[in-house]
Backbone as XML, in Angstrom:
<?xml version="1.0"?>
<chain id="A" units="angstrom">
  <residue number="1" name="UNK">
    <atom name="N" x="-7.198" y="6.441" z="0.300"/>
    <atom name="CA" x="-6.334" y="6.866" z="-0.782"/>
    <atom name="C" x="-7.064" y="7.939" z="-1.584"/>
  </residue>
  <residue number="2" name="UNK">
    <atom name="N" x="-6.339" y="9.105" z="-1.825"/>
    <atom name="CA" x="-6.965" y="10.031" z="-2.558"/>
    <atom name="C" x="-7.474" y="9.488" z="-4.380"/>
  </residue>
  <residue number="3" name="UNK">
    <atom name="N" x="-8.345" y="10.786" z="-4.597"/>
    <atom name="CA" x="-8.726" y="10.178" z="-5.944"/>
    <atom name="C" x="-7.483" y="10.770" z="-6.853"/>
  </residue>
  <residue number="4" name="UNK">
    <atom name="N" x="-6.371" y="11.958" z="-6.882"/>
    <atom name="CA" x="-5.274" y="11.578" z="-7.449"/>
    <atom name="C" x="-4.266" y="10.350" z="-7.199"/>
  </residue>
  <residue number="5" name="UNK">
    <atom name="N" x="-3.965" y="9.851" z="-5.925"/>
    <atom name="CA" x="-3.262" y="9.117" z="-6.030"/>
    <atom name="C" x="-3.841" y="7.452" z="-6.822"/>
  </residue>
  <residue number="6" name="UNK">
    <atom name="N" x="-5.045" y="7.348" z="-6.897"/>
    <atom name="CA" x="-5.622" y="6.891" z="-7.853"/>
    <atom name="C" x="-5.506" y="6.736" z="-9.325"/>
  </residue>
  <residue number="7" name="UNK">
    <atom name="N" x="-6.347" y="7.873" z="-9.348"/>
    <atom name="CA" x="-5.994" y="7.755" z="-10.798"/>
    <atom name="C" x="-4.255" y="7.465" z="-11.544"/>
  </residue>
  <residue number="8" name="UNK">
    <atom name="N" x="-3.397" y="7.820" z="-10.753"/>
    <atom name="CA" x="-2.043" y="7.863" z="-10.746"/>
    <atom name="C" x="-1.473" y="6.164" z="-10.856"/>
  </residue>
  <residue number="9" name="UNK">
    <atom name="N" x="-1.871" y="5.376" z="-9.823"/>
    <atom name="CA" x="-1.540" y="3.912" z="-10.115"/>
    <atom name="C" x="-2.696" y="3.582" z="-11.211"/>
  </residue>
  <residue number="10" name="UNK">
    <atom name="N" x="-3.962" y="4.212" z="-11.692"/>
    <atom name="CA" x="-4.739" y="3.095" z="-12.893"/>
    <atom name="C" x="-3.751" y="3.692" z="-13.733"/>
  </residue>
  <residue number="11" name="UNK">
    <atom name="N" x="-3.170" y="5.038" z="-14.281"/>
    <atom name="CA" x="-2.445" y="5.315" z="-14.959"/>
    <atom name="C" x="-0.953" y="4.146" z="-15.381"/>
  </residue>
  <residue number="12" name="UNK">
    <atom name="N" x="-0.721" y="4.169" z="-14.228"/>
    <atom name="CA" x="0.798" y="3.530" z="-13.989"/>
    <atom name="C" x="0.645" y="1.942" z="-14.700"/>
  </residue>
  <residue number="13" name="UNK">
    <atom name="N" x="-0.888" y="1.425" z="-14.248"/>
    <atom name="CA" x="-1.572" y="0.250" z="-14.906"/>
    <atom name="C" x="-1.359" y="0.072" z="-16.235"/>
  </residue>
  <residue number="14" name="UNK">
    <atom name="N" x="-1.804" y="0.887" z="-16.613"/>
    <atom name="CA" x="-1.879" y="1.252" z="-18.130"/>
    <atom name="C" x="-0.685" y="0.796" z="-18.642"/>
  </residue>
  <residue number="15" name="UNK">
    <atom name="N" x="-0.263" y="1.753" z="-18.436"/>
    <atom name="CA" x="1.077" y="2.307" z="-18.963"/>
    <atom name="C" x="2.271" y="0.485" z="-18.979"/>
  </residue>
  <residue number="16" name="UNK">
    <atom name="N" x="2.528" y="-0.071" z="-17.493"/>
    <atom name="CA" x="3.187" y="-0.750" z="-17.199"/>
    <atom name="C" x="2.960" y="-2.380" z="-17.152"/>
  </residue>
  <residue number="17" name="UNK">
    <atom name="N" x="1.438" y="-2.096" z="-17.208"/>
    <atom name="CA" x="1.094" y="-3.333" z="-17.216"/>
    <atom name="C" x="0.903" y="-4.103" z="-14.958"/>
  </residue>
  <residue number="18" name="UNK">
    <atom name="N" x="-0.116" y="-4.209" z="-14.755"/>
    <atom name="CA" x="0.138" y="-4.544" z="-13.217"/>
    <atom name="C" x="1.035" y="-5.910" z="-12.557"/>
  </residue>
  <residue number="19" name="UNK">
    <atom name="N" x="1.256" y="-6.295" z="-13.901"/>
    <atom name="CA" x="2.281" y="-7.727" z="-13.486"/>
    <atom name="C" x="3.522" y="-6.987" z="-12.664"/>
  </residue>
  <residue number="20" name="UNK">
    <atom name="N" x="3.545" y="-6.178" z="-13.117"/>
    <atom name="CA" x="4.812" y="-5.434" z="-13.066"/>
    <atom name="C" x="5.171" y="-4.444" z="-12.170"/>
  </residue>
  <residue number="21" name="UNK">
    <atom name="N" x="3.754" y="-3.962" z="-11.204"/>
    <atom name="CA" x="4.190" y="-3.178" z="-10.382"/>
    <atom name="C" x="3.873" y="-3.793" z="-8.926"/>
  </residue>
  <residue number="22" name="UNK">
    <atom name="N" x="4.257" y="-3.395" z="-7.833"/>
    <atom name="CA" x="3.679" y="-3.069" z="-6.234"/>
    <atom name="C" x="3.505" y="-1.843" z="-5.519"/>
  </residue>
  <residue number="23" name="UNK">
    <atom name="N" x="2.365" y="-1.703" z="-5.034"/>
    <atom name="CA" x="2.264" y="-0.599" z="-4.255"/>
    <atom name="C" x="3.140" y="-0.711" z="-3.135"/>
  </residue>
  <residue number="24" name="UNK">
    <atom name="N" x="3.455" y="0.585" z="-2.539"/>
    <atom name="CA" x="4.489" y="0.549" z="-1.049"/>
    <atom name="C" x="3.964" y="1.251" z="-0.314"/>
  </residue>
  <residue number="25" name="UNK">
    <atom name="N" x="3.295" y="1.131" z="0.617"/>
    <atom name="CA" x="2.419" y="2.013" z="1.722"/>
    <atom name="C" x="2.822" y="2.697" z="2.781"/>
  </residue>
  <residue number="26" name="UNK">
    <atom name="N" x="2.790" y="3.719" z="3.069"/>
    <atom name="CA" x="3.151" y="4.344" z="4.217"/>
    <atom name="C" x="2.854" y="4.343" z="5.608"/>
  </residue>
  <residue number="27" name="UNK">
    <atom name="N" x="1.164" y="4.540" z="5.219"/>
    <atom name="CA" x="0.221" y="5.130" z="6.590"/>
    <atom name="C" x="0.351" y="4.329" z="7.965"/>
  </residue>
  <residue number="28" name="UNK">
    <atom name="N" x="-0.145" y="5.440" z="8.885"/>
    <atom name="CA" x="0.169" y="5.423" z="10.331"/>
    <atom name="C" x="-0.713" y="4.104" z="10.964"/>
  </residue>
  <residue number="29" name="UNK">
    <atom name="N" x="-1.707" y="4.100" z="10.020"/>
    <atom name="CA" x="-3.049" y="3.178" z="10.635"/>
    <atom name="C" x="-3.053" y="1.706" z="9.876"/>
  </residue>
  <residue number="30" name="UNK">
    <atom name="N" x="-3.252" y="1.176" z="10.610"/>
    <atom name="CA" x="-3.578" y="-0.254" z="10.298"/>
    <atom name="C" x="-4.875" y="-0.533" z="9.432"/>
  </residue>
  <residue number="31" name="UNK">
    <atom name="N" x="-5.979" y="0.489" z="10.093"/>
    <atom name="CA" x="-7.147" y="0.910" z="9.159"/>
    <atom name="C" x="-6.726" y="0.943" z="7.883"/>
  </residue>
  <residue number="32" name="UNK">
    <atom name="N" x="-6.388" y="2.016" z="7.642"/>
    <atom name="CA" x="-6.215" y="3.233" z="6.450"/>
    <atom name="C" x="-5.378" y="2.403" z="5.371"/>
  </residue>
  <residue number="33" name="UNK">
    <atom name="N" x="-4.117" y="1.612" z="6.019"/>
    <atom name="CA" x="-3.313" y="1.530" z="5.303"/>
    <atom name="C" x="-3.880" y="-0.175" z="4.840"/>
  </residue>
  <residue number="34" name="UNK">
    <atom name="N" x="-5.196" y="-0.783" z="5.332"/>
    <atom name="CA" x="-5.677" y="-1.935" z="4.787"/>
    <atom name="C" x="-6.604" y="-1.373" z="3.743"/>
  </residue>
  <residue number="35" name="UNK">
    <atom name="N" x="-7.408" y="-0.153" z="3.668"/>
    <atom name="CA" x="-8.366" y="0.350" z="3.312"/>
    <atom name="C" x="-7.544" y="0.619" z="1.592"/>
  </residue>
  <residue number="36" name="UNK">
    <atom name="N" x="-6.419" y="1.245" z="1.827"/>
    <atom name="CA" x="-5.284" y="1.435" z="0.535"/>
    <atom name="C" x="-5.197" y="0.583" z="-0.016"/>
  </residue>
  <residue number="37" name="UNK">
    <atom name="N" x="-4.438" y="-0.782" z="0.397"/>
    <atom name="CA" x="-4.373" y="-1.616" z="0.020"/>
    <atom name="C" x="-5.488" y="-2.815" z="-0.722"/>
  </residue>
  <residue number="38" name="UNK">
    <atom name="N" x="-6.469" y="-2.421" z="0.030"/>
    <atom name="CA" x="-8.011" y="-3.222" z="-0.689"/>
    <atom name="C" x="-7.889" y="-1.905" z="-2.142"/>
  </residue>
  <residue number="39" name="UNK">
    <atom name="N" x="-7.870" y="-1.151" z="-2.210"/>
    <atom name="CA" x="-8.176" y="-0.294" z="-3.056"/>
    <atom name="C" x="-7.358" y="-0.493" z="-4.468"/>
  </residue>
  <residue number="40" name="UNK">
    <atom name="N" x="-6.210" y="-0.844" z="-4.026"/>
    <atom name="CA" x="-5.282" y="-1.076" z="-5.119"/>
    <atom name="C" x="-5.313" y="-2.662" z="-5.731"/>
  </residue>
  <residue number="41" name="UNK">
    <atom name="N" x="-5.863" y="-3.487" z="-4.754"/>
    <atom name="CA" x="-6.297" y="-4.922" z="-5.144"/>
    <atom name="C" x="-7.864" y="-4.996" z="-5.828"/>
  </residue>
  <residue number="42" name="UNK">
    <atom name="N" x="-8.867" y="-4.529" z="-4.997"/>
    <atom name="CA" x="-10.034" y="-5.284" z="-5.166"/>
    <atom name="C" x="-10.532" y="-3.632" z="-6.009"/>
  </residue>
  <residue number="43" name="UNK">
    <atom name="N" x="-10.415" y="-2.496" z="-5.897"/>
    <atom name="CA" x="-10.986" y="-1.275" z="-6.601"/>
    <atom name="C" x="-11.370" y="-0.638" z="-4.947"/>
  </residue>
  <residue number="44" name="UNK">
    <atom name="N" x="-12.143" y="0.477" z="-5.418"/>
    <atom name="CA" x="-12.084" y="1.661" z="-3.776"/>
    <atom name="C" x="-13.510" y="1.062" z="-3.695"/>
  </residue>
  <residue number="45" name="UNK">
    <atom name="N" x="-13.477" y="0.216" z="-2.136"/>
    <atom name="CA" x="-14.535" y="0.240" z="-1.546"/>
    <atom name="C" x="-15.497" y="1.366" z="-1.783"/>
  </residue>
  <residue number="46" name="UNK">
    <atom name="N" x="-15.504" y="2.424" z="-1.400"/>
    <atom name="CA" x="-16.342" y="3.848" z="-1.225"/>
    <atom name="C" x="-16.503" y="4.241" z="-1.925"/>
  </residue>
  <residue number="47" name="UNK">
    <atom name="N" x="-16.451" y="3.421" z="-3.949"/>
    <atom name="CA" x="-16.966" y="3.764" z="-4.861"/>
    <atom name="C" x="-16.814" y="5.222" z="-5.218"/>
  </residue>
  <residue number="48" name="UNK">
    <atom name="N" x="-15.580" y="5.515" z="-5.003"/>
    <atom name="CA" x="-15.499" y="7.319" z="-4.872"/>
    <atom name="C" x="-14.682" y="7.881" z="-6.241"/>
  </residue>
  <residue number="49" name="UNK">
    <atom name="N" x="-13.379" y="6.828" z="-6.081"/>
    <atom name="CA" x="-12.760" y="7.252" z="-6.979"/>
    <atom name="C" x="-12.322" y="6.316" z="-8.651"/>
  </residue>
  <residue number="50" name="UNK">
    <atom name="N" x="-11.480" y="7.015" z="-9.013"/>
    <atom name="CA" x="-11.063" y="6.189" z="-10.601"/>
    <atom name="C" x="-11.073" y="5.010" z="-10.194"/>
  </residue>
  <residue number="51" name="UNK">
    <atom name="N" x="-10.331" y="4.306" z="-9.050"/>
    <atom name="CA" x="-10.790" y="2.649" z="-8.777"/>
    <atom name="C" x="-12.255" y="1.956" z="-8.479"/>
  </residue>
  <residue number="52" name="UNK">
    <atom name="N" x="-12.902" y="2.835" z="-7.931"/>
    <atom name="CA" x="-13.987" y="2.375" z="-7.915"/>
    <atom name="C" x="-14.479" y="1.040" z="-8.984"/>
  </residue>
  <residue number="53" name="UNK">
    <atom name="N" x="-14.972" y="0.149" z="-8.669"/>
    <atom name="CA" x="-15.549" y="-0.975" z="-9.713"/>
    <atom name="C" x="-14.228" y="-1.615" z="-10.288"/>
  </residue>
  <residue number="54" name="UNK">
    <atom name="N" x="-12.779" y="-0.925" z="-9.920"/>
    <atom name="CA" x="-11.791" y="-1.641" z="-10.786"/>
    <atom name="C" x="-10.708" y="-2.174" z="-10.326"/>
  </residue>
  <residue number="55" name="UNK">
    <atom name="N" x="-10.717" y="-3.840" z="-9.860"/>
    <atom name="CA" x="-9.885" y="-4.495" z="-9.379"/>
    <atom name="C" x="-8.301" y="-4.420" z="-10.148"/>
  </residue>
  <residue number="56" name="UNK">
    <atom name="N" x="-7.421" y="-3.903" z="-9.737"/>
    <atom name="CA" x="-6.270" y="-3.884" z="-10.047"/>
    <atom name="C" x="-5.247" y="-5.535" z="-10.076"/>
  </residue>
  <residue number="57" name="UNK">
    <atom name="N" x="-5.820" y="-5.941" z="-8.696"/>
    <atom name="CA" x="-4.544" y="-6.895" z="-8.383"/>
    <atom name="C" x="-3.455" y="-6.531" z="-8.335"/>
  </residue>
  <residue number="58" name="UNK">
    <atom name="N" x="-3.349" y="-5.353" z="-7.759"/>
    <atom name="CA" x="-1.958" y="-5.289" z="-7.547"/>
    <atom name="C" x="-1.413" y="-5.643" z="-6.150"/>
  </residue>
  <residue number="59" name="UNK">
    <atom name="N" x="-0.220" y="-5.974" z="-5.572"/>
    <atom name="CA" x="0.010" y="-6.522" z="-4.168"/>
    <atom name="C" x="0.516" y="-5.508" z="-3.555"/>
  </residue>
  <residue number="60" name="UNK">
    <atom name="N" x="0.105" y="-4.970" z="-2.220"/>
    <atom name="CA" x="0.245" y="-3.891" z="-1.301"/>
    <atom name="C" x="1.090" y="-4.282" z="-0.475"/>
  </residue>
  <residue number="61" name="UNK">
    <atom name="N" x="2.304" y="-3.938" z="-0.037"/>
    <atom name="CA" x="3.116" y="-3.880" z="1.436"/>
    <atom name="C" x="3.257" y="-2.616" z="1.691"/>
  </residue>
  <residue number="62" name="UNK">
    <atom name="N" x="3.481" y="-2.704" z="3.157"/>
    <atom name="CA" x="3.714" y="-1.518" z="4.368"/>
    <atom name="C" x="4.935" y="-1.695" z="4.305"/>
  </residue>
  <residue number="63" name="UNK">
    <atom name="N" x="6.084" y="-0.161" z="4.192"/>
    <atom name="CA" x="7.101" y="0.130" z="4.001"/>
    <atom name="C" x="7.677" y="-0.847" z="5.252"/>
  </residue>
  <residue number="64" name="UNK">
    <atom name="N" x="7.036" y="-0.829" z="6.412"/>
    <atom name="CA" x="7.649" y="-1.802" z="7.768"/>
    <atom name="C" x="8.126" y="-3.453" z="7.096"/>
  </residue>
  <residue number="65" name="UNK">
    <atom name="N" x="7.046" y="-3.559" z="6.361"/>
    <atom name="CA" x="7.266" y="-4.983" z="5.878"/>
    <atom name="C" x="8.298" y="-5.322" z="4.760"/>
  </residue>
  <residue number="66" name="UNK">
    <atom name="N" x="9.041" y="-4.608" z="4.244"/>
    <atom name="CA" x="10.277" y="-4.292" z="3.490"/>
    <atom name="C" x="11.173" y="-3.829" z="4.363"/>
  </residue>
  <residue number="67" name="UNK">
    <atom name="N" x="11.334" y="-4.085" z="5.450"/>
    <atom name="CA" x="12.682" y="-3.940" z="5.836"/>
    <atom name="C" x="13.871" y="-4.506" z="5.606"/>
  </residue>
  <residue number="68" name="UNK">
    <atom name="N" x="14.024" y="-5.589" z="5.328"/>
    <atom name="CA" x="15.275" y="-6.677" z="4.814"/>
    <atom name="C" x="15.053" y="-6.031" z="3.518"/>
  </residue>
  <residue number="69" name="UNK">
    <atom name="N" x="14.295" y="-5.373" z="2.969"/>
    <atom name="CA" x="14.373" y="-4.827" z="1.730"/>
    <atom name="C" x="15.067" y="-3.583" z="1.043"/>
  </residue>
  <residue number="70" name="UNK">
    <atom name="N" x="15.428" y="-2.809" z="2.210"/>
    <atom name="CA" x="16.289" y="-1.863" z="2.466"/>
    <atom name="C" x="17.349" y="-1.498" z="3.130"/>
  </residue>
  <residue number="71" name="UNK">
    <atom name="N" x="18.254" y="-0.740" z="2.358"/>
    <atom name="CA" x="19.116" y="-0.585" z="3.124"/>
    <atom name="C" x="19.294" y="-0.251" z="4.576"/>
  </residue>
  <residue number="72" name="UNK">
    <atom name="N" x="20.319" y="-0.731" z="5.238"/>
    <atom name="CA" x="20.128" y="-0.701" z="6.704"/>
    <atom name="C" x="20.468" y="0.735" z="7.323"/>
  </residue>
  <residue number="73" name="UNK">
    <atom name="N" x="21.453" y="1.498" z="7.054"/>
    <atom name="CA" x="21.248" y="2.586" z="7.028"/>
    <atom name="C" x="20.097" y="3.834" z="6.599"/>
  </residue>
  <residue number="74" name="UNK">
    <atom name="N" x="19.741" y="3.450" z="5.190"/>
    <atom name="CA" x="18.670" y="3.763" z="5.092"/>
    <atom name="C" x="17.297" y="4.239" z="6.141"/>
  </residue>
  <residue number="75" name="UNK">
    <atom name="N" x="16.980" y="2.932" z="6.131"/>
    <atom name="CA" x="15.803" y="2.360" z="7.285"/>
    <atom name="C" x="16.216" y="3.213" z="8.625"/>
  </residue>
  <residue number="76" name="UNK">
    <atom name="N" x="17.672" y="2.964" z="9.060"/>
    <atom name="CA" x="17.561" y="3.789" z="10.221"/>
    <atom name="C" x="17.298" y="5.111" z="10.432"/>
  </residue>
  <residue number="77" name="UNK">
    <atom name="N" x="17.697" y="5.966" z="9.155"/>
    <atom name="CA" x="17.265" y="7.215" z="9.414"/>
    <atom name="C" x="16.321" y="7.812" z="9.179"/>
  </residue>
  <residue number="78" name="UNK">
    <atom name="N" x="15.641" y="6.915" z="8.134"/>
    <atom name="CA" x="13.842" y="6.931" z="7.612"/>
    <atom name="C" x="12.824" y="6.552" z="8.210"/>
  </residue>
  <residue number="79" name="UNK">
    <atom name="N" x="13.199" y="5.449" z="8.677"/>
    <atom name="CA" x="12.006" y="4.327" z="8.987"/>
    <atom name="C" x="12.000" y="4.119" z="10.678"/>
  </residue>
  <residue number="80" name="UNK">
    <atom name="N" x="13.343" y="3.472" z="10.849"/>
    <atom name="CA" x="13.096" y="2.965" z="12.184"/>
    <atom name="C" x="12.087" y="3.714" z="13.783"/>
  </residue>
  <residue number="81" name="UNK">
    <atom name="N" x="12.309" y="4.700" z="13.717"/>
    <atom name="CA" x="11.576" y="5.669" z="14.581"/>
    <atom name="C" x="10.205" y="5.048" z="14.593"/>
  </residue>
  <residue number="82" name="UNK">
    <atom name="N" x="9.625" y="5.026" z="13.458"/>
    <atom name="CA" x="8.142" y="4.687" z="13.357"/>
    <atom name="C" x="8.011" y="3.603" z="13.814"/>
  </residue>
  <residue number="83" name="UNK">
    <atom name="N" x="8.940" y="2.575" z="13.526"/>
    <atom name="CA" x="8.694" y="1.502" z="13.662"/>
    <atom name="C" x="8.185" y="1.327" z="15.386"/>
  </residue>
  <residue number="84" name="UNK">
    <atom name="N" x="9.025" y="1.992" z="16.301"/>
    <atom name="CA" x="9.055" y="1.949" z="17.572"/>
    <atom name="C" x="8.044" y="2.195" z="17.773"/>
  </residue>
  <residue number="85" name="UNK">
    <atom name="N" x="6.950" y="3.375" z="17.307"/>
    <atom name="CA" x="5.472" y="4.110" z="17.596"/>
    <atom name="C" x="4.421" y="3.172" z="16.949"/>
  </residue>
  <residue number="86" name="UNK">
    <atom name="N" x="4.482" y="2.793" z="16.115"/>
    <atom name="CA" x="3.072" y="2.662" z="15.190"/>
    <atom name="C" x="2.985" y="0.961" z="15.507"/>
  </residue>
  <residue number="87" name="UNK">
    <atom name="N" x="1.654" y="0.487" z="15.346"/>
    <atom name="CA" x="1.359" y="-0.793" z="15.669"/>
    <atom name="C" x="1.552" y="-2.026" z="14.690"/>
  </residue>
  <residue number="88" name="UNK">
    <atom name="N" x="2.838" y="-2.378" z="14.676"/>
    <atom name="CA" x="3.454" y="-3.012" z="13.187"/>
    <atom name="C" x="2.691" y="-3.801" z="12.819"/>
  </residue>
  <residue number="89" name="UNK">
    <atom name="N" x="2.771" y="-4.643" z="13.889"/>
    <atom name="CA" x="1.647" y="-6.147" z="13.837"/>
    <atom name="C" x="0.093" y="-6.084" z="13.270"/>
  </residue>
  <residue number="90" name="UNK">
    <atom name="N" x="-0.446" y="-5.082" z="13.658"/>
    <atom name="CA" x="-1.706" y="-4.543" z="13.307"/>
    <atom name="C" x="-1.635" y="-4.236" z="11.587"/>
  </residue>
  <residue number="91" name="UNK">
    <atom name="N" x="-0.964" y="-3.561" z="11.086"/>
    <atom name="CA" x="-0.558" y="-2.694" z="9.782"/>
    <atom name="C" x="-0.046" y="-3.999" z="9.037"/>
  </residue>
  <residue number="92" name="UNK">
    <atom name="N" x="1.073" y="-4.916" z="9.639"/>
    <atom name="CA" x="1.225" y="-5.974" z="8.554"/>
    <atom name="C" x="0.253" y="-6.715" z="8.514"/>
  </residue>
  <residue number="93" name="UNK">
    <atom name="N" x="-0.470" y="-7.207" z="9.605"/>
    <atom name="CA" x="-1.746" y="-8.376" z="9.208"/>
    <atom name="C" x="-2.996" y="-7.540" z="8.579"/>
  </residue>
  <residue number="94" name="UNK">
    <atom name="N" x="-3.155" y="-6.281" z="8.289"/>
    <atom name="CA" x="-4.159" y="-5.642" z="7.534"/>
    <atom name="C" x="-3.939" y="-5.457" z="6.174"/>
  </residue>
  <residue number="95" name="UNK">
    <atom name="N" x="-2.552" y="-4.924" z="5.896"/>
    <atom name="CA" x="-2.071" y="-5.200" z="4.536"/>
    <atom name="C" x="-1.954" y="-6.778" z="3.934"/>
  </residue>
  <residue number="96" name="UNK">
    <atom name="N" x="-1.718" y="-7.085" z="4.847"/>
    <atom name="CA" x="-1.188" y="-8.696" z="4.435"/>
    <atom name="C" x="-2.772" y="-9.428" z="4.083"/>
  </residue>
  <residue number="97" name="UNK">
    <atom name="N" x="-3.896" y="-8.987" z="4.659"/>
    <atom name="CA" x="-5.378" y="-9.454" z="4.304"/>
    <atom name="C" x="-5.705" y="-9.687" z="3.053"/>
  </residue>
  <residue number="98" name="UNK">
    <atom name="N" x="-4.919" y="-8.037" z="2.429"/>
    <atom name="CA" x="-5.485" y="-7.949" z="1.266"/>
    <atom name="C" x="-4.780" y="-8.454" z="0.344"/>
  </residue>
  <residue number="99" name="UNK">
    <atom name="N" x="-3.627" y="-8.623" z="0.119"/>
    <atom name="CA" x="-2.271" y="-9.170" z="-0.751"/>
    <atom name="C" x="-2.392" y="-10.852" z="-0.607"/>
  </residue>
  <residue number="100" name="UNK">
    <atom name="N" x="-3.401" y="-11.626" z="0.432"/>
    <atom name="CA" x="-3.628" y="-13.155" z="0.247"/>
    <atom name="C" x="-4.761" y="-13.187" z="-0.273"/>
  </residue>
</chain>
């Protein structure tokens, strides 16, 4: 996760209070998109950015894992494609690591 999109959710923290928000993840990787998700829960591993040292708690899902969450049309013209390519199973049990 970049160090703007960072600073952008401690902002959102602030502002909203974290009871109150969830991150929604995109990425292609099961890596990347667990690596996000630790970042927005526990602070940025890699000590790099505004999270660094600062556990949020906030709970991370992969846009895949909101599907009953969206509209069905929607999803089909957004989402579903990916779904077919990218390794769902991999991406939900990496996000899902960090959100238990």
């Amino acid at each position: 996760m970049d160090l703007e999109n960072q600073a952008r959710i401690k902002d959102l923290c602030d502002k909203y209070g974290n009871e109150n928000l969830i991150v929604v993840l995109g990425g292609a990787e099961a890596e990347a998109s667990g690596l996000a998700a630790e970042t927005v829960s526990a602070g940025d591993p890699t000590f790099a950015g505004p999270l660094a040292g600062v556990p949020l708690g906030l709970k991370a899902y992969h846009m895949l894992e909101l599907k009953d969450e969206i509209d069905p049309a929607v999803y089909e013209e957004q989402i579903a494609m990916m779904e077919m390519v990218l390794d769902v199973d991999a991406i939900r049990q990496e996000v899902e690591t960090y959100r238990n």
